[in-house]
C-alpha positions in Angstrom: -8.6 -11.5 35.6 -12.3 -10.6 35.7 -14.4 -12.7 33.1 -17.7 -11.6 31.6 -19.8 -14.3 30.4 -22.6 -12.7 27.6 -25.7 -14.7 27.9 -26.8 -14.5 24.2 -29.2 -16.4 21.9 -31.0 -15.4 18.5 -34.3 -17.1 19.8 -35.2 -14.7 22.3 -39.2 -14.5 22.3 -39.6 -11.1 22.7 -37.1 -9.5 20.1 -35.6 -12.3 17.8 -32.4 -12.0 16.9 -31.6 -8.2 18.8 -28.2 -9.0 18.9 -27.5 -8.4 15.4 -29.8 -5.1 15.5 -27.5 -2.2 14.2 -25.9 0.4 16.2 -23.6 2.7 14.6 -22.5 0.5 11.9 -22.1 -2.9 14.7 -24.2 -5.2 15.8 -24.9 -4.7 19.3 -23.1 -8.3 20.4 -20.2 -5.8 18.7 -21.0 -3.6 21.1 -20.6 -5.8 24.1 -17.5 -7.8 23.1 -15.3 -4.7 22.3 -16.6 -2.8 25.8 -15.8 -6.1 27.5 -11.9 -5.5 26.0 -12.0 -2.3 26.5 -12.2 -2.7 30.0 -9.8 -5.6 30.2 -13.3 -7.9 31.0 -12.6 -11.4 29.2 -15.5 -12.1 27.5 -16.8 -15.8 27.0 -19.9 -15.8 24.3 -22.3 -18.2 26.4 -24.8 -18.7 23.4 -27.1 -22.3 22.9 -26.5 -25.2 20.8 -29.3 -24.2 18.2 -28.3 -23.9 14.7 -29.3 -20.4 14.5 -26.6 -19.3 17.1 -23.7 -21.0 14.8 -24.1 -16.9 13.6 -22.4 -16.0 17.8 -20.0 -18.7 17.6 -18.6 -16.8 13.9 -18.7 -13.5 15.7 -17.0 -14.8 18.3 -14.2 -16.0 16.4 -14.1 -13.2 14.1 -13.0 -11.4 17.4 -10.5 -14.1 18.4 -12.8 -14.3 22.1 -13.8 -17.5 23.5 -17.5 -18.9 23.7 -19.5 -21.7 24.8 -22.6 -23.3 23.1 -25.0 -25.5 26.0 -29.1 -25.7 26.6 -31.6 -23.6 24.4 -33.8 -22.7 27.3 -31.7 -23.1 30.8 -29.5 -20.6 31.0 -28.4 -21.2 34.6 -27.3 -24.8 32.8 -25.8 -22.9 30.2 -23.6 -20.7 33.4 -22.7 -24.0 35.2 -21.7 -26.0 32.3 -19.7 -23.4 30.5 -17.5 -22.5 34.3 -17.0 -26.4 34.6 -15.4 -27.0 30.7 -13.7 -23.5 30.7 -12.6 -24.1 34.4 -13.9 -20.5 35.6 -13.7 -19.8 38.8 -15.2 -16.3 38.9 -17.4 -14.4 36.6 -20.2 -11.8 36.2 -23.0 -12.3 33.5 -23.1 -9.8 31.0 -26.6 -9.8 29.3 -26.6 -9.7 25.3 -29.0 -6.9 25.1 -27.0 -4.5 27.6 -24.4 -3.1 25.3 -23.9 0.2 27.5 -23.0 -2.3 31.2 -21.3 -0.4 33.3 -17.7 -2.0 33.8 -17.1 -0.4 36.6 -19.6 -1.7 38.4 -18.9 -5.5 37.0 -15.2 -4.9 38.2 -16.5 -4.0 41.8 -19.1 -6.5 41.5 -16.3 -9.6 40.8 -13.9 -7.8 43.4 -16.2 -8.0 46.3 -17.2 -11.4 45.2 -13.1 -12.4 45.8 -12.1 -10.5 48.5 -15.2 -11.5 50.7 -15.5 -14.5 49.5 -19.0 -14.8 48.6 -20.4 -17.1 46.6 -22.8 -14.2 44.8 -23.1 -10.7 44.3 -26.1 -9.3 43.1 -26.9 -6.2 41.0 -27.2 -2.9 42.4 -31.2 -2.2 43.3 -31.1 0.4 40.2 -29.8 -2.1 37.6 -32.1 -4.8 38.9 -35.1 -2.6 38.4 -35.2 -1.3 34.8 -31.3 0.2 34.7 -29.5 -2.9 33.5 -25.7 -1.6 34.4 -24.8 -4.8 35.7 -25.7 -8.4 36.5 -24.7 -10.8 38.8 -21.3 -12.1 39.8 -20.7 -16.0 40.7 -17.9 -17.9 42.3 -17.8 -21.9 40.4 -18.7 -22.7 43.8 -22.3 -20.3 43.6 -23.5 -21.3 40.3 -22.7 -25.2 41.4 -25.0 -24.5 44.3 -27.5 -22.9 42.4 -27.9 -25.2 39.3 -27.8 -28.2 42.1 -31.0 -26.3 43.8 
């Protein structure tokens, strides 16, 4: 099972609310939700408690996908809190204003994590500097560690 978790609030300070922008007749949360199906990627809506995300939790159940709601401003809270309810024990972070992630590269990403046993797999050098294909994959045990440090 590979799960993607979509870090995604409205109150983004740069561009508020760009997860309902408009591509092609959906929103691009749309976007990321049905490419996260289509690759057989679980994806978890990992939004913020704020009213003004009540909008993510609707989406999410309009598509019958699963979501948690934790801290506004700490999303490395947000990771470790929603992996300890939901019980996840893998997962790669999908962010909310990616909608063309690679999920190939997520796949590889979460299988390297499991069959090497790592705790964290970082994205490739291309994503991490401007290409946004993929981000990070965490074992329960990695993002415990990190939200502890």
């Amino acid at each position: 099972m590979y799960n993607g978790i979509i870090t995604v609030r409205t109150s983004s300070s740069r561009l508020k609310k760009k997860c309902f922008l408009i591509i092609k007749n959906l929103k691009v949360i749309e976007h990321i939700i049905l490419r996260c199906l289509y690759a057989n990627i679980k994806p978890i809506i990992c939004t913020s408690k704020n009213s003004e995300d009540k909008n993510l939790v609707k989406i999410a159940k309009k598509y019958g996908i699963d979501y948690f709601q934790g801290s506004l401003n700490n999303k490395i809270k947000r990771w470790h809190d929603c992996v300890i309810k939901k019980k996840i024990k893998f997962f790669h972070t999908i962010d909310a204003d990616d909608p063309y992630f690679d999920y190939n590269a997520v796949k590889e990403s979460l299988d390297v994590l499991k069959k090497k046993k790592l705790d964290l797999v970082k994205p490739s050098n291309a994503s991490r500097y401007g290409g946004a294909s993929e981000g990070y994959s965490f074992s329960q045990k990695g993002i415990i560690k990190l939200y502890k440090s």
